[in-house]
SESEDO-916664 format. One record per residue (C-alpha): x, z, y. Coordinates in steps of 0.2 Angstrom, whole numbers, plus 2048, in hexadecimal, padded with zeros to 3 digits. Last residue first. Example, Ala and Ser with C-alpha at 12.3 -4.5 7.8 and 13.67 -1.06 7.14 Angstrom:
2
SITE,844,824,7FB
SITE,83E,827,7EA
! end
This chain:
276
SITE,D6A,52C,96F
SITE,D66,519,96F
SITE,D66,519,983
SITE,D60,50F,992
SITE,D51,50D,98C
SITE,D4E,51C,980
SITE,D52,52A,98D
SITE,D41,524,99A
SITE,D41,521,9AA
SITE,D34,526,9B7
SITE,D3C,537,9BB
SITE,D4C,535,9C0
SITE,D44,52A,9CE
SITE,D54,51C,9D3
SITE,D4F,513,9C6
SITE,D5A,50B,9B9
SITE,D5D,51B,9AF
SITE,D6B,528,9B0
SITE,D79,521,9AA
SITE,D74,512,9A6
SITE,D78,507,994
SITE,D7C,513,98A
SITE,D82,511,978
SITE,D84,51D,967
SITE,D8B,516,957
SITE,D96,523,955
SITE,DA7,51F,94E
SITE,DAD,519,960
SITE,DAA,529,968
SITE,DAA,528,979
SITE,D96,523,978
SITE,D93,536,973
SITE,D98,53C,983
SITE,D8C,531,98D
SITE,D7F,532,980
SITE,D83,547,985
SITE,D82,544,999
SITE,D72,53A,996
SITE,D68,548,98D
SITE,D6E,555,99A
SITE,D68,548,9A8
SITE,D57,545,99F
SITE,D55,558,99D
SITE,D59,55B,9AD
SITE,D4A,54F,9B4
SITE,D3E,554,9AB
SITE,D42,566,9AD
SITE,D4C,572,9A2
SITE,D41,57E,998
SITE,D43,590,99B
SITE,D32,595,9A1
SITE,D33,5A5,9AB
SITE,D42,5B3,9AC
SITE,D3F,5C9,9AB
SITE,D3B,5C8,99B
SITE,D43,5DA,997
SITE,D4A,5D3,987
SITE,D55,5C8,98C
SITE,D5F,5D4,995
SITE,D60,5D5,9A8
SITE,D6E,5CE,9B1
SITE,D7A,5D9,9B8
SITE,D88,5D4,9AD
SITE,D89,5C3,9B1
SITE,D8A,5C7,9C3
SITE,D98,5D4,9BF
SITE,DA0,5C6,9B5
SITE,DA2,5BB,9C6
SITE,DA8,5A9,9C3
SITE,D9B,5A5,9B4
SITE,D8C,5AB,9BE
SITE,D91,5A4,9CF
SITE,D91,594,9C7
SITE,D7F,596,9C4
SITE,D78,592,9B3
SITE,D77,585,9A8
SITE,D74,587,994
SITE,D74,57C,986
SITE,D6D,582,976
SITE,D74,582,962
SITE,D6A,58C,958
SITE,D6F,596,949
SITE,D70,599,935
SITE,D7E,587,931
SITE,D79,57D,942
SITE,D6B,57A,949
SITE,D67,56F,959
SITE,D68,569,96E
SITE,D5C,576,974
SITE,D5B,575,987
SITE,D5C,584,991
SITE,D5D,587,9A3
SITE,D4B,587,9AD
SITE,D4A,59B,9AD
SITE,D5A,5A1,9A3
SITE,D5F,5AC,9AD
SITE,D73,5AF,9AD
SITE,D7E,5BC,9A2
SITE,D76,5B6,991
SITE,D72,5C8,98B
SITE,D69,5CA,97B
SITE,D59,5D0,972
SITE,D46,5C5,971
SITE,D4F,5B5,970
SITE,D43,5A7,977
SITE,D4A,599,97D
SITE,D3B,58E,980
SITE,D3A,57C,976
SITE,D31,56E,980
SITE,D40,563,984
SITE,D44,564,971
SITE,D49,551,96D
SITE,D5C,552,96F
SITE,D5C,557,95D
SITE,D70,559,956
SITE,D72,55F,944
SITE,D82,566,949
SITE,D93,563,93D
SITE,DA3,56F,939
SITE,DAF,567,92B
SITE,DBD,568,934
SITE,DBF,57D,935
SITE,DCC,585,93B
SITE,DD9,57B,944
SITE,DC9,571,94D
SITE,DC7,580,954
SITE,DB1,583,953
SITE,DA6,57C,960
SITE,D96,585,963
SITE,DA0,592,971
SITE,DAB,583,977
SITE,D9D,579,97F
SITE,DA3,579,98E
SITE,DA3,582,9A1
SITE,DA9,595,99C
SITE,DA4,5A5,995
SITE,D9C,59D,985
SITE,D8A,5A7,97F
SITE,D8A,5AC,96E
SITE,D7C,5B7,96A
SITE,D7A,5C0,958
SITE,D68,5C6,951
SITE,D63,5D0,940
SITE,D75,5D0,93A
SITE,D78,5D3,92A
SITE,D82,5C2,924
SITE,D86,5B3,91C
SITE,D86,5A2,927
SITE,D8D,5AA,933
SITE,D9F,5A4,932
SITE,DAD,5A4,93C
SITE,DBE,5A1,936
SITE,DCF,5A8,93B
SITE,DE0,5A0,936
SITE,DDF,599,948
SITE,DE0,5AA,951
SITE,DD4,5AC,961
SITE,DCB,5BA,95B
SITE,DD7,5C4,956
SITE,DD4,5D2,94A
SITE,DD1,5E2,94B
SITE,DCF,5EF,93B
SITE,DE1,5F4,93B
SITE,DDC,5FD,94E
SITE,DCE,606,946
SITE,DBE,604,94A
SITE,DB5,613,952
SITE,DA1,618,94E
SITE,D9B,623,958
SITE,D91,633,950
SITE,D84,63D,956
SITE,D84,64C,947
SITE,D78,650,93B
SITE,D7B,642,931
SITE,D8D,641,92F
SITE,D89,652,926
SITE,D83,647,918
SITE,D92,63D,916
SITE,D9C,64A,914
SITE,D93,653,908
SITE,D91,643,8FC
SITE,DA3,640,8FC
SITE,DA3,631,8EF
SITE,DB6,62E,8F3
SITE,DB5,61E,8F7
SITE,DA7,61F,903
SITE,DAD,62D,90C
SITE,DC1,623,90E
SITE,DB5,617,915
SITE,DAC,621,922
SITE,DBB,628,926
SITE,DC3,615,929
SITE,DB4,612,936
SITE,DB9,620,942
SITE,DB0,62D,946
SITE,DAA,630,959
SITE,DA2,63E,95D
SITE,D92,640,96A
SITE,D8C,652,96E
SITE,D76,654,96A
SITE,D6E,653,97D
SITE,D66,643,975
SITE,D63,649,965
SITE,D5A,65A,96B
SITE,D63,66C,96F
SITE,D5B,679,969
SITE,D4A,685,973
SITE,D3E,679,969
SITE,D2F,67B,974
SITE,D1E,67F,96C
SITE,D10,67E,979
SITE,D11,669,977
SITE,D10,668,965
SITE,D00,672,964
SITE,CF5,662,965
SITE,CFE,654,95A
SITE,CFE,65C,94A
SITE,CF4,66E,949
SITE,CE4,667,955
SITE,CE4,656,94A
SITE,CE2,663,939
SITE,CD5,66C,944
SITE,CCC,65F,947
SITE,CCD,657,938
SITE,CC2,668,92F
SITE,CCD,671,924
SITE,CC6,66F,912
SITE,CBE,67D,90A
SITE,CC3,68B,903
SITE,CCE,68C,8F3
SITE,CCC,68E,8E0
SITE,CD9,68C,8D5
SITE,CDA,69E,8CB
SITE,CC8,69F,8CC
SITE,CC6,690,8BE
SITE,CBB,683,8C7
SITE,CAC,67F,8BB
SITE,CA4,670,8C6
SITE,CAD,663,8BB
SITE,CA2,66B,8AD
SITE,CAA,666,89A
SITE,CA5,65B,88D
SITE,CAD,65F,87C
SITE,CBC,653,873
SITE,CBB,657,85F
SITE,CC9,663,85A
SITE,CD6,65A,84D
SITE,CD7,660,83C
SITE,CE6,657,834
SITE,CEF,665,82C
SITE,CE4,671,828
SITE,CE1,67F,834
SITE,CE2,692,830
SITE,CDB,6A0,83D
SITE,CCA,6A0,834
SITE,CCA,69A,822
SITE,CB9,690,81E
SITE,CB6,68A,810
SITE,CA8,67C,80D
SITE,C98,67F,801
SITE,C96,677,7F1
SITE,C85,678,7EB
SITE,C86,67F,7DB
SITE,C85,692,7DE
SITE,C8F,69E,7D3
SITE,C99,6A5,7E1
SITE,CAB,6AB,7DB
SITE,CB4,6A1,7EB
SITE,CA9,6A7,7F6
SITE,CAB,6BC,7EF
SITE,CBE,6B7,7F0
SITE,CBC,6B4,805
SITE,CB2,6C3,807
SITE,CC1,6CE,7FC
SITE,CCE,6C7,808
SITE,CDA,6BA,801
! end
């Protein structure tokens, strides 16, 4: 110790007084929090002031249009095709670098041959009960009901929660492309497992000729009016499917007219001549 700290130590006071040894904390010792001025900015951190909005709008949206990117954009950007096998063979092996310079590319994707199958074999089951599709659109290319109804081969246990009582339901589907306009053609007849079941009728002329089909506008261009059968349509649809329905012997299903007992097809009405 130094000779100041001894002379403390030989002091012939009584009161005790503490020690103090500069530069050597006891264990335990703990600074007491102090109060500090927010306003104190260290020099090193300090900045101007804020950029005025205008200015920071001027920069974003403003100047874009005197800057021209003299490259190529997306769109002028050369499309090519990969198949989907090289996307899996990627995946497999984890190759990060390869699937990240897919990314910088326009790519089309190609399934393989192996990857086909077809669609009319018996051994071959649809179901879209389970999956990722956010819309899907079956429409049947002939007179019939064949694109609800499944092969009998394939599935047997198939069944339609049938509701003939939706005259007033519109078809909307914002995507898709039924090949005919739909103004004044659709009934809704049901659900079925994650879908809905409608009855369409178009112009022959639509089912004869595909480039007629082909040049109908899509769904979501709303280029068609109300969709809902008439009064009298939807009486005669109705009818046609009791009529159907009454073959059946296990289905307790009877008609007793056609199409009414008047001669108006618009005065009658489906529960008295039918228990459909």
């Amino acid at each position: 110790m130094s000779d100041q700290e001894d002379r403390m130590l030989e002091s012939d006071d009584d009161d005790m007084a503490p020690l103090t040894f500069q530069d050597a904390a006891r264990q335990g010792d703990e600074d007491e929090p102090r109060p500090f001025d927010l306003a104190d900015v260290p020099s090193s951190v300090e900045a101007d002031d804020a950029l005025p909005q205008t200015e920071i709008l001027e920069c974003l949206f403003m100047s874009q249009d005197g800057g021209r990117s003299t490259g190529r954009t997306w769109e002028q950007t050369k499309v090519q095709s990969v198949n989907l096998s090289t996307l899996a063979r990627t995946f497999k092996k984890g190759d990060k670098a390869t699937a990240i310079n897919f990314l910088h590319r326009r790519s089309a994707l190609r399934l393989d041959d192996d990857f086909y199958y077809n669609n009319e074999d018996e051994m071959l089951a649809w179901d879209a009960s389970n999956h990722f599709l956010d819309f899907c659109l079956v429409v049947g290319g002939s007179i019939g009901l064949h694109a609800l109804l499944p092969n009998r081969v394939v599935d047997h246990t198939f069944s339609i929660a049938l509701n003939l009582c939706l005259p007033t339901r519109l078809f909307r589907p914002k995507f898709g492309k039924l090949g005919f306009d739909p103004t004044g053609c659709m009934l809704a007849i049901g659900t079925g497992p994650s879908c809905e079941y409608w009855l369409a009728f178009c112009h022959q002329e639509n089912l004869d000729d595909i480039d007629i089909a082909n040049n109908v506008p899509l769904l979501s261009d709303k280029q068609h009016g109300d969709t809902r059968l008439s009064s009298s349509h939807f009486r005669m649809a109705v009818m046609f499917l009791a009529y159907a329905l009454s073959k059946n012997p296990n289905l307790p299903i009877y008609v007793m007219h056609h199409y009414g007992t008047d001669d108006d097809l618009s005065t009658w009405r489906i529960k008295d001549v039918s228990n459909i």
